[in-house]
C-alpha positions in Angstrom: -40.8 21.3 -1.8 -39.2 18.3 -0.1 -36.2 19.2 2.3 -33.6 17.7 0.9 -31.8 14.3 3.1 -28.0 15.2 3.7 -25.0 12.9 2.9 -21.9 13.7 4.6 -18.3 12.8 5.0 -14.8 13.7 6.9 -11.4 13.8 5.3 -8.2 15.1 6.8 -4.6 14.0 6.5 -3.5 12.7 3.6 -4.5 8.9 3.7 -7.3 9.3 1.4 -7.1 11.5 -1.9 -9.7 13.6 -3.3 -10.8 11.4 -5.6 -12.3 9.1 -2.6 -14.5 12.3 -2.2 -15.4 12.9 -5.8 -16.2 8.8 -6.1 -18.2 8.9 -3.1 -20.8 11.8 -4.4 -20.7 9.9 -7.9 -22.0 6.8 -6.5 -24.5 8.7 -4.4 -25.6 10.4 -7.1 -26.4 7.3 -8.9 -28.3 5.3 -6.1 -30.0 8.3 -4.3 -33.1 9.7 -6.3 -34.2 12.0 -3.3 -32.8 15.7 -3.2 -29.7 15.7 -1.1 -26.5 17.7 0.4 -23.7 16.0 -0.5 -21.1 17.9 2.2 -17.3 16.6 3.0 -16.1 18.5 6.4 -11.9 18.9 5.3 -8.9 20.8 6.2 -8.0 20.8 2.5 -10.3 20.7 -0.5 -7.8 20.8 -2.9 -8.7 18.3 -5.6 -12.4 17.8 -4.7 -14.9 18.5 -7.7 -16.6 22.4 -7.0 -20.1 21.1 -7.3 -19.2 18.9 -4.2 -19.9 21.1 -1.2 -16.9 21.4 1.9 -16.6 22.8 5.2 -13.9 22.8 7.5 -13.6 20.2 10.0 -15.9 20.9 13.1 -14.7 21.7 16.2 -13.5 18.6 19.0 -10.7 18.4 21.4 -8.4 15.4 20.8 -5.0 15.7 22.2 -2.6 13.7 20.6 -5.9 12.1 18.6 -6.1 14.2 15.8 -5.6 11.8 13.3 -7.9 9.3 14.7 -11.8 7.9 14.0 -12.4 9.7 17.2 -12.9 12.8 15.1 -16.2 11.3 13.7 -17.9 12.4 17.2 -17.6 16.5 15.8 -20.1 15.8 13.8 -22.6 15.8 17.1 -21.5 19.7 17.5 -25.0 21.5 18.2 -24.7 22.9 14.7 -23.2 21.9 11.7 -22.0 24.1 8.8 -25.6 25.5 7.8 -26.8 21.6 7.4 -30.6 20.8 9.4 -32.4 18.1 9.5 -31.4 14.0 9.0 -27.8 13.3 7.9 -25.9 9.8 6.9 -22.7 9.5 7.3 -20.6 7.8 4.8 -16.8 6.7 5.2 -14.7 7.6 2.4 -13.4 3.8 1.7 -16.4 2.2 1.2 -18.7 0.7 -2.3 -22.0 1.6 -2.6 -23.9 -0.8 -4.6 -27.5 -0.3 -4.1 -29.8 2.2 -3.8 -29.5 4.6 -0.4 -33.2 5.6 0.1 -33.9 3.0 2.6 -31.5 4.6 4.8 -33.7 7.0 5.2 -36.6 5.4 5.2 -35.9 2.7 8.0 -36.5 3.5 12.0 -36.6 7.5 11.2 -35.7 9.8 13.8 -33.1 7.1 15.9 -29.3 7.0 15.0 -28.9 3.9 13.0 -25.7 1.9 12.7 -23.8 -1.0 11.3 -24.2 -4.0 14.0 -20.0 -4.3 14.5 -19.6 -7.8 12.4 -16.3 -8.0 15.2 -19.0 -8.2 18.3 -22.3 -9.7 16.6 -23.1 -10.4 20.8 -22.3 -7.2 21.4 -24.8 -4.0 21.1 -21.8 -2.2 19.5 -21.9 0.3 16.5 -19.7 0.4 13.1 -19.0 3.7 12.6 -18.7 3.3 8.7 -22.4 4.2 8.2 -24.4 5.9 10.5 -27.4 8.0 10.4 -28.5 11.0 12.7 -30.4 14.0 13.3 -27.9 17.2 13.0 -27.6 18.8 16.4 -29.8 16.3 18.7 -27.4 14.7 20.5 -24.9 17.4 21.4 -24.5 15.3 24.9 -22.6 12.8 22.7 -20.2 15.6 22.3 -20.7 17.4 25.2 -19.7 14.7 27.9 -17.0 13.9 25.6 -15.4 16.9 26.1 -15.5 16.2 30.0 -12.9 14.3 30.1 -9.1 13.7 28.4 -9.1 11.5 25.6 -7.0 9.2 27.2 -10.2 8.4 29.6 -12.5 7.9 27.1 -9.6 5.6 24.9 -8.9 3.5 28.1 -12.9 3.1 28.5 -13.8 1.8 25.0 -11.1 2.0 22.8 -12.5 3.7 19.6 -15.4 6.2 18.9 -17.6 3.7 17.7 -17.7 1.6 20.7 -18.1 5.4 22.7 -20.9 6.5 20.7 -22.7 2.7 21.2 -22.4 3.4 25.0 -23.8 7.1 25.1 -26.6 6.1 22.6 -27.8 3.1 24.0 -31.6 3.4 22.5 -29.3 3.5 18.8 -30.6 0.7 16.2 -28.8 -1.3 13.7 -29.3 -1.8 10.3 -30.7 -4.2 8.8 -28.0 -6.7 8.6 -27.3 -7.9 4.5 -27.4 -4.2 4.1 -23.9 -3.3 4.7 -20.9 -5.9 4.9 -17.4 -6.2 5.5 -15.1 -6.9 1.8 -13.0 -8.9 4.0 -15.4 -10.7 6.1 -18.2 -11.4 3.6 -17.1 -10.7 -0.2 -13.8 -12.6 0.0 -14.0 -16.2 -0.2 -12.9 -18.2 2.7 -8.9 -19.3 3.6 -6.9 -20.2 0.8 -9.6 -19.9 -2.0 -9.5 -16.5 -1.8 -6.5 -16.8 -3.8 -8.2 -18.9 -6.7 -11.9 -17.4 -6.3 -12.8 -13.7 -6.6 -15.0 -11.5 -3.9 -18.7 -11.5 -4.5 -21.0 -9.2 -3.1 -23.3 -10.8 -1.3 -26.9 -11.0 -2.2 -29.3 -7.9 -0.2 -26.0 -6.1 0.1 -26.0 -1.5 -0.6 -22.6 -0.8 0.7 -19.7 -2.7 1.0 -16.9 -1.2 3.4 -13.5 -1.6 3.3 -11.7 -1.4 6.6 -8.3 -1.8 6.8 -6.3 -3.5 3.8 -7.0 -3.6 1.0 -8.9 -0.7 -0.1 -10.8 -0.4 -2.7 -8.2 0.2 -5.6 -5.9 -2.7 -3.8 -9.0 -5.0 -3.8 -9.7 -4.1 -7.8 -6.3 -4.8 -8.8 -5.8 -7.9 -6.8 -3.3 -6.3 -3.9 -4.1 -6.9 -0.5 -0.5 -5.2 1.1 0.9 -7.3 4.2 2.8 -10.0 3.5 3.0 -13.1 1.3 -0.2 -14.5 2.5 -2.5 -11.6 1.8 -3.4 -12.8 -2.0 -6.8 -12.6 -3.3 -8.2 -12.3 -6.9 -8.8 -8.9 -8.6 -12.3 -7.9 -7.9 -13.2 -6.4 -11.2 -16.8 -5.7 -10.3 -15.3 -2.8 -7.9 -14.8 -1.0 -11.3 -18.5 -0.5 -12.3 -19.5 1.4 -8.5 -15.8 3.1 -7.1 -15.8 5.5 -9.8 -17.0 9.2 -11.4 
């Protein structure tokens, strides 16, 4: 029998509800025909569907941190609930529109990243959707833990831009596969409050960083002042749900 591929995701404060969790494995289910853990590492399950498995967070020291991205670098603890083998990571506010197998599929053994659409010049990650083997790069972690946070947040700013610089052999996805609602589904300037978001064509996941998220962006909210207008993006309907 096939090992089964692993799916994982963090939540922990109260900025994203359970039913971010629950949406997530529903549209996983639908667009991954390989066996698969589905596992959400949590300091509270409450809400999340039992066939969806949880954890607790891992273990990482973060100071004054804790509610920050930085926590995404726990998940290069040498061990990992009772999880082995190839794992991809999946942020909680994010679409996914086409099928997942090629994630697993392309360049297999290497972490694999989003190419930062902020520094296309730049050999610099987007944590949003990684890919990795579970416990062989505990140096990631390891040298981490070296130093304050502070260092590390004075040195690069957020854990993406770490983990680029302590995985420097790391390879990006191909690049229509996962795209920025904001920077490639909305329409440009002021048309974006006449002309709904598309997805663009080749696209699996589409991420929502920032505002609006993906209920705002359904409902045609974007929060942040009188210029943030854009057109419902009904289409957000038929993936974000259970």
């Amino acid at each position: 029998m096939t090992a089964p591929v692993n799916i994982v995701c963090m939540k922990w404060g109260t900025v994203y509800g359970p039913h971010y969790v629950n949406r997530l494995h529903a549209m996983v289910a639908r667009q991954l025909d390989l066996p698969f853990r589905f596992m959400c590492f949590t300091d509270d399950p409450t809400g999340i569907d039992p066939k969806i498995e949880t954890a607790p967070l891992p273990p990482i020291t973060l100071d004054a941190y804790q509610d920050y991205p930085w926590k995404k670098l726990a998940l290069f603890n040498r061990t990992l609930a009772d999880l082995e083998g190839t794992a991809l990571f999946l942020d909680l506010d994010l679409i996914v529109v086409d099928r997942l197998e090629p994630f697993f599929e392309y360049e297999p053994g290497k972490l694999a990243i989003i190419h930062n659409w902020t520094h296309p010049d730049r050999r610099v990650g987007n944590s949003s959707v990684f890919r990795f083997e579970i416990g062989a790069d505990p140096q990631v972690l390891d040298t981490f833990h070296e130093h304050s946070v502070q260092h590390w947040v004075d040195l690069y700013r957020n854990e993406q831009a770490y983990l680029s610089h302590m995985k420097p052999e790391l390879v990006f996805w191909p690049g229509p596969w996962c795209v920025s609602f904001k920077k490639h589904c909305l329409p440009k300037g002021i048309r974006r409050w006449f002309v709904p978001a598309k997805i663009p064509e080749g696209t699996k996941i589409v991420v929502f960083h920032g505002h609006p998220k993906p209920d705002e962006a359904f409902e045609g909210r974007w929060p942040g002042g009188i210029h943030k207008r854009l057109r419902p993006a009904r289409w957000i309907g038929d993936h974000w749900r259970e």
